[in-house]
PDB file with SEQRES, HELIX, SHEET and CRYST1 records, atoms N, CA, C and O in Angstrom:
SEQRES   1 A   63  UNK UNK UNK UNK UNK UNK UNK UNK UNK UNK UNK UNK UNK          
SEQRES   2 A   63  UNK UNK UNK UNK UNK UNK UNK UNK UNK UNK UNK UNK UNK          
SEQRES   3 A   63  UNK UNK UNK UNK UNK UNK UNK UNK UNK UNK UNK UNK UNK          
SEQRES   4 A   63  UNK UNK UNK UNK UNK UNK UNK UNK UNK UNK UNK UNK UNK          
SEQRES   5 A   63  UNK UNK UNK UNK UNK UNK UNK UNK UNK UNK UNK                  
HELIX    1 AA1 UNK A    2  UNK A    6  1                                   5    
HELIX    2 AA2 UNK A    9  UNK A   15  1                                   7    
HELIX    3 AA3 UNK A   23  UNK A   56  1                                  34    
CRYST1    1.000    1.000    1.000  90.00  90.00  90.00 P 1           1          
ATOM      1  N   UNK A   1      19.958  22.544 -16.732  1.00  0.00           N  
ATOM      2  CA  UNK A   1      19.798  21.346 -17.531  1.00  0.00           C  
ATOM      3  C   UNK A   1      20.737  20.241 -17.056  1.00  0.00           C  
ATOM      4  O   UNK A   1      20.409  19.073 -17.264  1.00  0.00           O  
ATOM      5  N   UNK A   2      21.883  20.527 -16.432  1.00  0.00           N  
ATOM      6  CA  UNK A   2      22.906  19.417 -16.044  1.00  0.00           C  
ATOM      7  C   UNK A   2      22.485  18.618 -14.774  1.00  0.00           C  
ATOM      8  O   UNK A   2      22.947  17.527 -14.439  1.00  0.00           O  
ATOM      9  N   UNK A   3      21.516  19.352 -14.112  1.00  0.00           N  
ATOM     10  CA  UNK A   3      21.192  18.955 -13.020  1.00  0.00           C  
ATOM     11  C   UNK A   3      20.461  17.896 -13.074  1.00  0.00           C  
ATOM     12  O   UNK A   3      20.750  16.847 -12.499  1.00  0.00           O  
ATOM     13  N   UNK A   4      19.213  18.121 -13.933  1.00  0.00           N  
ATOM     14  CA  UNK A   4      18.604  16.956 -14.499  1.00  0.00           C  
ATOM     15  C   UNK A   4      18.776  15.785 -15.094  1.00  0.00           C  
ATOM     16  O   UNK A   4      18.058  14.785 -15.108  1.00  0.00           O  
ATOM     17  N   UNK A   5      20.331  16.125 -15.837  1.00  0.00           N  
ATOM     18  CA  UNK A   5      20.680  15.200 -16.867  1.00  0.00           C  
ATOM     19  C   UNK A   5      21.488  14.274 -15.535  1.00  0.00           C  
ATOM     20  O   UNK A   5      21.291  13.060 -15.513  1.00  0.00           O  
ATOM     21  N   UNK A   6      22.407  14.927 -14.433  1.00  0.00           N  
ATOM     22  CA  UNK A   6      22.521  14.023 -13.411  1.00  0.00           C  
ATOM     23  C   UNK A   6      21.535  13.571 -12.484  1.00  0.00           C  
ATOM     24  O   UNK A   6      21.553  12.523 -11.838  1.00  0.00           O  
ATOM     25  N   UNK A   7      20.733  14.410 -12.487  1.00  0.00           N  
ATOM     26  CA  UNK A   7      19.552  12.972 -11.860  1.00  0.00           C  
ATOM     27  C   UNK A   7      18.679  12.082 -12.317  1.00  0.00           C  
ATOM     28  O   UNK A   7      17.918  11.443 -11.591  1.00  0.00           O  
ATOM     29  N   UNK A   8      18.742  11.994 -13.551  1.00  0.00           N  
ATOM     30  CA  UNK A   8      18.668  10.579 -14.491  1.00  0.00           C  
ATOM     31  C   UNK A   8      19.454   9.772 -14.825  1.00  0.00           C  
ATOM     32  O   UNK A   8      19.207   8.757 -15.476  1.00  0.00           O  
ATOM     33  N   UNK A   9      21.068  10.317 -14.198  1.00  0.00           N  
ATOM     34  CA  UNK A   9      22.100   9.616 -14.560  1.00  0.00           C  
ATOM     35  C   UNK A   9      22.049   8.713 -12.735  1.00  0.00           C  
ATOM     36  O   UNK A   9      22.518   7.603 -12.482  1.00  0.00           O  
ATOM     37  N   UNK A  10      21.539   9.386 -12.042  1.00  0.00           N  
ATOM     38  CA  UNK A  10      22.013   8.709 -10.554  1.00  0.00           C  
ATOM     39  C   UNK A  10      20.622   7.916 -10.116  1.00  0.00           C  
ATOM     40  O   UNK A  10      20.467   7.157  -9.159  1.00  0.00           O  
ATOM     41  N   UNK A  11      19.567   8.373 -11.216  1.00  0.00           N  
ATOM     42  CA  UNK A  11      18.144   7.163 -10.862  1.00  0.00           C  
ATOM     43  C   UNK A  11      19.082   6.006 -11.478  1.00  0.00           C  
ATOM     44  O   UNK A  11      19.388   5.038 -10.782  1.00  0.00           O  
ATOM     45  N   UNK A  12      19.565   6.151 -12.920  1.00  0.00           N  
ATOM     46  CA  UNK A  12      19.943   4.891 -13.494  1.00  0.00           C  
ATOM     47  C   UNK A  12      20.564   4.155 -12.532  1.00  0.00           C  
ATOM     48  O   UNK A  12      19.998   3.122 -12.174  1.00  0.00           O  
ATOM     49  N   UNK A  13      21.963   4.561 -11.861  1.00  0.00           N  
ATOM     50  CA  UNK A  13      23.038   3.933 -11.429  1.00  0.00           C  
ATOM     51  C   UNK A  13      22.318   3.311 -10.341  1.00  0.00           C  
ATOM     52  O   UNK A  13      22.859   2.287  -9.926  1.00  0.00           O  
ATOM     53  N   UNK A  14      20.786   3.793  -9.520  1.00  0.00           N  
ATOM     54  CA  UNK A  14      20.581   3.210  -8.454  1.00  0.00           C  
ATOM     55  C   UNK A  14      19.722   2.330  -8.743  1.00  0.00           C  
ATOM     56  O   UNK A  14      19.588   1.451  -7.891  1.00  0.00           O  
ATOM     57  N   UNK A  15      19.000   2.249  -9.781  1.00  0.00           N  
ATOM     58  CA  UNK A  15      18.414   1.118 -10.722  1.00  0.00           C  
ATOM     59  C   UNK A  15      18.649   0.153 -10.717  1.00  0.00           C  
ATOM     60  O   UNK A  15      17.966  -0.714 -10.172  1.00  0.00           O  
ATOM     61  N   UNK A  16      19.957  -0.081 -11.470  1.00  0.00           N  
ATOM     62  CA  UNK A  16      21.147  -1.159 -11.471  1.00  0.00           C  
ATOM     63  C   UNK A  16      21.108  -1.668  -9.475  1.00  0.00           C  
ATOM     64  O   UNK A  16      21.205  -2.877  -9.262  1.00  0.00           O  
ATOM     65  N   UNK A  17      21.014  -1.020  -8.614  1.00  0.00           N  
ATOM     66  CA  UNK A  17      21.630  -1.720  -7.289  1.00  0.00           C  
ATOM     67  C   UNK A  17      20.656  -2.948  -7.007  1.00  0.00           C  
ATOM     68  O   UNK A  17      20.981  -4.042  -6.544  1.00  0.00           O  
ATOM     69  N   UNK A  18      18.760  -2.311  -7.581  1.00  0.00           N  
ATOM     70  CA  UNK A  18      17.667  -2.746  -7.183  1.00  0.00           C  
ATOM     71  C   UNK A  18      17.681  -4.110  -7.698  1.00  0.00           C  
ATOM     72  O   UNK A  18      17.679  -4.399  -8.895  1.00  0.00           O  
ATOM     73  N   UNK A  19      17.705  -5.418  -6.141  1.00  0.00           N  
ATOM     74  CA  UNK A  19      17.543  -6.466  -6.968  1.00  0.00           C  
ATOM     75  C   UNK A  19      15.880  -6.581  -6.823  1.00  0.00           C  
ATOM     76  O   UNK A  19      15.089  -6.261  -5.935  1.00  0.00           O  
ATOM     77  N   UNK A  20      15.735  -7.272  -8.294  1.00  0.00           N  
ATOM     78  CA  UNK A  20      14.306  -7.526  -8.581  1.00  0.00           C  
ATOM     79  C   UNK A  20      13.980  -8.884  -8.088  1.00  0.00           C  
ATOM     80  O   UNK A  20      14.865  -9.693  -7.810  1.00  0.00           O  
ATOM     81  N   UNK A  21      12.512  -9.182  -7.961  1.00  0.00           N  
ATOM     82  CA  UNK A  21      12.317 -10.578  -7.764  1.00  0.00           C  
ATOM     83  C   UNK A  21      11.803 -11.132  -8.734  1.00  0.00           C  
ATOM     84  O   UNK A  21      10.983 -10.489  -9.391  1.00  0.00           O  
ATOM     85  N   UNK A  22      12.162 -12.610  -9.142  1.00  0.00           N  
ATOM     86  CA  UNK A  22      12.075 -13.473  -9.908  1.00  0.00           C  
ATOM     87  C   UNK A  22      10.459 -13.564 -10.421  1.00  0.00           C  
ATOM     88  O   UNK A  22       9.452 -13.094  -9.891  1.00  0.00           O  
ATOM     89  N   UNK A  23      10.608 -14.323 -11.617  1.00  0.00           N  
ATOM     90  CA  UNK A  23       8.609 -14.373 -12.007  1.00  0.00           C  
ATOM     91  C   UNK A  23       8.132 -15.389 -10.926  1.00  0.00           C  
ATOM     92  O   UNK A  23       6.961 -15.706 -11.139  1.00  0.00           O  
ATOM     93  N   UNK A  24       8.568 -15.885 -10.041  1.00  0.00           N  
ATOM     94  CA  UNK A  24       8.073 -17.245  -9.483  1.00  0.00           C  
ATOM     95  C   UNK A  24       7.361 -16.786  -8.096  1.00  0.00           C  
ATOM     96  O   UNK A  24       6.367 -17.143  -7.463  1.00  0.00           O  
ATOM     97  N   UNK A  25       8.646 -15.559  -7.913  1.00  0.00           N  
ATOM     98  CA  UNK A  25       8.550 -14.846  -6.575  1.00  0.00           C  
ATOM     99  C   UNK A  25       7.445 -13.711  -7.061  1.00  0.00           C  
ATOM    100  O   UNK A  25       6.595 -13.353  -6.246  1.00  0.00           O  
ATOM    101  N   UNK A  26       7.461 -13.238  -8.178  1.00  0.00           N  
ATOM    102  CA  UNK A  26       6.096 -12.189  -8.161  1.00  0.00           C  
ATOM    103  C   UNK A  26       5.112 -12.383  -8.105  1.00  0.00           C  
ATOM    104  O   UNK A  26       4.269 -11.818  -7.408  1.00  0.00           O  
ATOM    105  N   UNK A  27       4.907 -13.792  -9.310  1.00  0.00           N  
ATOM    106  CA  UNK A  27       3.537 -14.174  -8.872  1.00  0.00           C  
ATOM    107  C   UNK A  27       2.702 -14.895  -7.782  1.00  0.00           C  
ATOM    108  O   UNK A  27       1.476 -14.984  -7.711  1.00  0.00           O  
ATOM    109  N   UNK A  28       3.685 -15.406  -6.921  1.00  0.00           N  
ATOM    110  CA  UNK A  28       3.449 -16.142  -5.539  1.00  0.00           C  
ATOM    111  C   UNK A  28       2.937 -14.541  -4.628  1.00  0.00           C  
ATOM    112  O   UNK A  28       1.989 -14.424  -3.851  1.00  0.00           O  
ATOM    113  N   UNK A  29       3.939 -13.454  -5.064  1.00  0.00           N  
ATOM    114  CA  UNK A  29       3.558 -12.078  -3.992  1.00  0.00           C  
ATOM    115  C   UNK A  29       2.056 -12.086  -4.399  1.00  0.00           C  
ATOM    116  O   UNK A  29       1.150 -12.187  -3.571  1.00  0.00           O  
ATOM    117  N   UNK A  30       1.896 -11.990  -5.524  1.00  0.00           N  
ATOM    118  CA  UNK A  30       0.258 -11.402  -6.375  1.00  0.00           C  
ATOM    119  C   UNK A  30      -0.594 -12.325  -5.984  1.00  0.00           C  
ATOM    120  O   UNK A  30      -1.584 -11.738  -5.546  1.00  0.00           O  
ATOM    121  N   UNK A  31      -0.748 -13.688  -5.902  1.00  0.00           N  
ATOM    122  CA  UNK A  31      -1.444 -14.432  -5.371  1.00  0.00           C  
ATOM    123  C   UNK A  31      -1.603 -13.706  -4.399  1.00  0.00           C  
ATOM    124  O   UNK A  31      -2.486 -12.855  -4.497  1.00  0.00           O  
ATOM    125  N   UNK A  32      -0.940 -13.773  -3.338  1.00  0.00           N  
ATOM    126  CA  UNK A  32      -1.085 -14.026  -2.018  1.00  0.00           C  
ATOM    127  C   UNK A  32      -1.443 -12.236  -1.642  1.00  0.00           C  
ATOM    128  O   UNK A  32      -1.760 -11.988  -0.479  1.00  0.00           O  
ATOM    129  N   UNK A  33      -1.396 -11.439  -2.332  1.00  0.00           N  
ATOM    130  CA  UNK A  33      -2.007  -9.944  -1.946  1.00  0.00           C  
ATOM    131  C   UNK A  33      -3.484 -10.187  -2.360  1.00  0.00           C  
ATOM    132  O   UNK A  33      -4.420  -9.764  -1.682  1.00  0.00           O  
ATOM    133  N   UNK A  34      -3.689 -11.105  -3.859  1.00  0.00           N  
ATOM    134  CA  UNK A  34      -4.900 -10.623  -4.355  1.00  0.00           C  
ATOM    135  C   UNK A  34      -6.100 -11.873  -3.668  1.00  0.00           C  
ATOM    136  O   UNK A  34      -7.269 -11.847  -4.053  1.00  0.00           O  
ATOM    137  N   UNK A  35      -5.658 -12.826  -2.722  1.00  0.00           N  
ATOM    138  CA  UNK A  35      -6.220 -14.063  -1.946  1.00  0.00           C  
ATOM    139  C   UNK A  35      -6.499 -12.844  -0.620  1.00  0.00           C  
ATOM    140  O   UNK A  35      -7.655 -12.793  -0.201  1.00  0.00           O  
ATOM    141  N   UNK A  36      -5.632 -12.049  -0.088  1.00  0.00           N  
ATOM    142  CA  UNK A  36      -6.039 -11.502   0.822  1.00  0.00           C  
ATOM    143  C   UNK A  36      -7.297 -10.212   0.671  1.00  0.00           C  
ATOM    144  O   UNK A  36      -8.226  -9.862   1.399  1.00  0.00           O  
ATOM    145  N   UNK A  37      -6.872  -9.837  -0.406  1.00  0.00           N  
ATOM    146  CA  UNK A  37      -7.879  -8.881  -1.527  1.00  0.00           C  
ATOM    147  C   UNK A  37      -9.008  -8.999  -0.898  1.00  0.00           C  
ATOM    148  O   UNK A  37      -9.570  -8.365  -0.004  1.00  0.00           O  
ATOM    149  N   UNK A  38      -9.390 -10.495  -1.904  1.00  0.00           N  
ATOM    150  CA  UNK A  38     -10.495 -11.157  -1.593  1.00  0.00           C  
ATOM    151  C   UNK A  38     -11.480 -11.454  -0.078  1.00  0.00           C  
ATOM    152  O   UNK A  38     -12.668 -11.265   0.184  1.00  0.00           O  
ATOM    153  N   UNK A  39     -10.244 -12.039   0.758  1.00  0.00           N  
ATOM    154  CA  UNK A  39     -10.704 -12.654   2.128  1.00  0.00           C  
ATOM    155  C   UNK A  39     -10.852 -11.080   2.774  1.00  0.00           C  
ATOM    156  O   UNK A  39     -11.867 -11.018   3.469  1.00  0.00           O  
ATOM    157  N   UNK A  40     -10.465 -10.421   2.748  1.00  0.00           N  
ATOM    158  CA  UNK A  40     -10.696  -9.007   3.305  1.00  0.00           C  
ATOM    159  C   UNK A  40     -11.962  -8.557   3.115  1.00  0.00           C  
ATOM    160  O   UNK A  40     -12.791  -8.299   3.988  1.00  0.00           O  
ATOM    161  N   UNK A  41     -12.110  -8.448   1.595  1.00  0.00           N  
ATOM    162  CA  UNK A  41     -13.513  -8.074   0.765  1.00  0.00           C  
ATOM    163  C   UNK A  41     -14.732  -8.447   1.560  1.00  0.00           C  
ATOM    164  O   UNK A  41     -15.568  -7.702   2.074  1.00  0.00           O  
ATOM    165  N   UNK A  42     -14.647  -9.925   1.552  1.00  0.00           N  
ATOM    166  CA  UNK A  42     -15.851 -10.810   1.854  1.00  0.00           C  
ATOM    167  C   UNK A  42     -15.853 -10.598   3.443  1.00  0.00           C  
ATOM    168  O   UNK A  42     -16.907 -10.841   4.031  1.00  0.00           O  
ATOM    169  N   UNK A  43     -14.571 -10.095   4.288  1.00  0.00           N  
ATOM    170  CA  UNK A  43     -15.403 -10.096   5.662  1.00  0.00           C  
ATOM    171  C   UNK A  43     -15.676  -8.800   5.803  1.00  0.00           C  
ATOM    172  O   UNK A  43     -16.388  -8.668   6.798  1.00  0.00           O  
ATOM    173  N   UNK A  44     -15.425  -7.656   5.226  1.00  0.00           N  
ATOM    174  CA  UNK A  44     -16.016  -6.320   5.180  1.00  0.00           C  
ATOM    175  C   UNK A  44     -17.287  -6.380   5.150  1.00  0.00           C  
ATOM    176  O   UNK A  44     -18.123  -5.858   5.887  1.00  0.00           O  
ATOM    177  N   UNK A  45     -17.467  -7.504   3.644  1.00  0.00           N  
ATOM    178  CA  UNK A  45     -19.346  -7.645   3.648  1.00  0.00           C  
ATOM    179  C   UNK A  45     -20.100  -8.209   4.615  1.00  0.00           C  
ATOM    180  O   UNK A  45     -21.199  -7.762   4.943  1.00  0.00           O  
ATOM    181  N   UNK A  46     -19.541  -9.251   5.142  1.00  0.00           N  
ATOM    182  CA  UNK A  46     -20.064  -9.735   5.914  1.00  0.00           C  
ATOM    183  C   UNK A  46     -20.437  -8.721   7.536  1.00  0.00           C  
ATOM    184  O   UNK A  46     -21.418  -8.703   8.279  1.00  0.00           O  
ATOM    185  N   UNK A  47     -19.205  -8.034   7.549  1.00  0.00           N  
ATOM    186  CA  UNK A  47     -19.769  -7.252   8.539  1.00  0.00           C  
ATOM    187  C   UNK A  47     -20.009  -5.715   8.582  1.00  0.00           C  
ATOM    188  O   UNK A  47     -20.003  -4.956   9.550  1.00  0.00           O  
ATOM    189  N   UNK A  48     -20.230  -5.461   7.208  1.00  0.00           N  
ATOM    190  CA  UNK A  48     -21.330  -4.636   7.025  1.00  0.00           C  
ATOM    191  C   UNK A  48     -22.736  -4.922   6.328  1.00  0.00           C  
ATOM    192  O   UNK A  48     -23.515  -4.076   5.888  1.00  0.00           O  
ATOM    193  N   UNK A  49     -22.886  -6.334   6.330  1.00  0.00           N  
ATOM    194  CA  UNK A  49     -24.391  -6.841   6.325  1.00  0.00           C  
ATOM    195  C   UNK A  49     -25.028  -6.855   7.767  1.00  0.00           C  
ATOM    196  O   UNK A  49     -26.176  -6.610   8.139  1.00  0.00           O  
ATOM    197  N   UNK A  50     -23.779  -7.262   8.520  1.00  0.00           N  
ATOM    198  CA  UNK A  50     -24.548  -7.443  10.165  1.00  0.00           C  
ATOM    199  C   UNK A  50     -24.937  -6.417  10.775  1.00  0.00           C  
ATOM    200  O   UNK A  50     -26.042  -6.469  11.317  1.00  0.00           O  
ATOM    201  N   UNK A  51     -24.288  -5.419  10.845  1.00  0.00           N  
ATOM    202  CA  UNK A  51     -24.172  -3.958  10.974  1.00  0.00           C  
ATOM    203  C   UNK A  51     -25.315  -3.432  10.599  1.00  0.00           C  
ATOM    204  O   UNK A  51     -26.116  -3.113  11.477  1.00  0.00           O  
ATOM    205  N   UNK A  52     -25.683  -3.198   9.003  1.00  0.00           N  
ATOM    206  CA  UNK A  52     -27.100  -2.826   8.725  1.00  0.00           C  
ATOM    207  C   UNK A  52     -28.120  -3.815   9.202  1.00  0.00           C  
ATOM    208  O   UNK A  52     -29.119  -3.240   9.632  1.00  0.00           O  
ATOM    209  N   UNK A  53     -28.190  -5.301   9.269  1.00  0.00           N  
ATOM    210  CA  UNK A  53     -29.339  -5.738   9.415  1.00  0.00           C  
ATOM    211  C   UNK A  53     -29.337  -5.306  11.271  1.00  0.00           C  
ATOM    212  O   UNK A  53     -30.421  -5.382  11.851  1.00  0.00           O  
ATOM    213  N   UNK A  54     -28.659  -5.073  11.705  1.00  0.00           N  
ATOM    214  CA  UNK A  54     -28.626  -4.639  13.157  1.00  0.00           C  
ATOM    215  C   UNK A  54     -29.344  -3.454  13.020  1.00  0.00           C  
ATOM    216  O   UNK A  54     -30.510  -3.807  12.843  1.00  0.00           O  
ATOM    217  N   UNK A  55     -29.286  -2.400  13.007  1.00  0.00           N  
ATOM    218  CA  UNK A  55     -29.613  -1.344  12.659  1.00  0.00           C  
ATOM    219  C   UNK A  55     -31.188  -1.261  11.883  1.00  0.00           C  
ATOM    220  O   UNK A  55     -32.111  -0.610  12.371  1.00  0.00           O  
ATOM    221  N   UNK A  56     -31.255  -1.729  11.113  1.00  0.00           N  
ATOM    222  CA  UNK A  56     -32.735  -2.025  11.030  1.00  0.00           C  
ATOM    223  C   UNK A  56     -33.508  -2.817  11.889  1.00  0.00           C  
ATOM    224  O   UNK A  56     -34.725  -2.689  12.024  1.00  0.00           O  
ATOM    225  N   UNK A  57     -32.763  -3.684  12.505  1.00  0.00           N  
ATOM    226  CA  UNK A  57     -33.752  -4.442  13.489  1.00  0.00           C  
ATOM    227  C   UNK A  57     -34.003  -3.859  14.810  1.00  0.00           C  
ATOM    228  O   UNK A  57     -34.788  -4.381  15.601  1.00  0.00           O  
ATOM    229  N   UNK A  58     -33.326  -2.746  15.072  1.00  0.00           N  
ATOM    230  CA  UNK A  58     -32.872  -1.865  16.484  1.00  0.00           C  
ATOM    231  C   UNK A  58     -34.383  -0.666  15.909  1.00  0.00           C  
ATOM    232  O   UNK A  58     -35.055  -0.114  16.780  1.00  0.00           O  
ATOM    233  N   UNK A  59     -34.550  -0.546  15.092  1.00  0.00           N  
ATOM    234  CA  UNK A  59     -35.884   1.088  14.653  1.00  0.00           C  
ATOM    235  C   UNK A  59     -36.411   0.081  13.649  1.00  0.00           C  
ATOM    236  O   UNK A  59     -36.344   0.599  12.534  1.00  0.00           O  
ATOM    237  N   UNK A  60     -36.773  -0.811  13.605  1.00  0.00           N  
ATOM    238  CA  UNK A  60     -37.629  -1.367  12.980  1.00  0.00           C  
ATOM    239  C   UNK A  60     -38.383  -0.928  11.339  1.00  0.00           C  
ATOM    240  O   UNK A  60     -39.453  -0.613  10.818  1.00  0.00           O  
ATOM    241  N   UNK A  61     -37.234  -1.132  11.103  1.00  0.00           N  
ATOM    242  CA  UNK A  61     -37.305  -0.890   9.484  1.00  0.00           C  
ATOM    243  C   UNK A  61     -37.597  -1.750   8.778  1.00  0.00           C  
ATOM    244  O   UNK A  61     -37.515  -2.968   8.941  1.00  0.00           O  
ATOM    245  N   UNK A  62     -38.013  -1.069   7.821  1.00  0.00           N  
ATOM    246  CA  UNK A  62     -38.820  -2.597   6.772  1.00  0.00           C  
ATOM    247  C   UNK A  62     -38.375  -2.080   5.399  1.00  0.00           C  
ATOM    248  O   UNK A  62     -39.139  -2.174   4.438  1.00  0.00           O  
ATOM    249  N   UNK A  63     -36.908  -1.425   5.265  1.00  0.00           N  
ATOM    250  CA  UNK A  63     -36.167  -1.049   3.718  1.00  0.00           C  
ATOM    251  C   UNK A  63     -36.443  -1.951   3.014  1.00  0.00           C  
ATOM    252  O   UNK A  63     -36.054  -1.965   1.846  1.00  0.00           O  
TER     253      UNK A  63                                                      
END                                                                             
């Protein structure tokens, strides 16, 4: 049991070292992950639309 109770005592103390970033700085991070989110998203689709319409146009499919 002591063992535990010191390694909740040494998460805390290293807790305290962690500097956090500001609300200004988080939400500028979140933008800018969830803008890439996005731009990622849309060229995945885009080139897995080309991909299948390739592929159907190569065996002549009419899905």
């Amino acid at each position: 049991m002591n063992k535990i109770k010191s390694y909740f005592n040494q998460v805390a103390i290293e807790m305290k070292k962690v500097s956090w970033l500001s609300k200004e700085e988080l939400m500028g991070s979140t933008m800018v992950v969830g803008l890439f989110a996005i731009i990622l998203a849309l060229f995945l689709f885009v080139i897995d639309y080309a991909i299948s319409d390739l592929v159907f146009r190569l065996f002549n499919l009419n899905g």
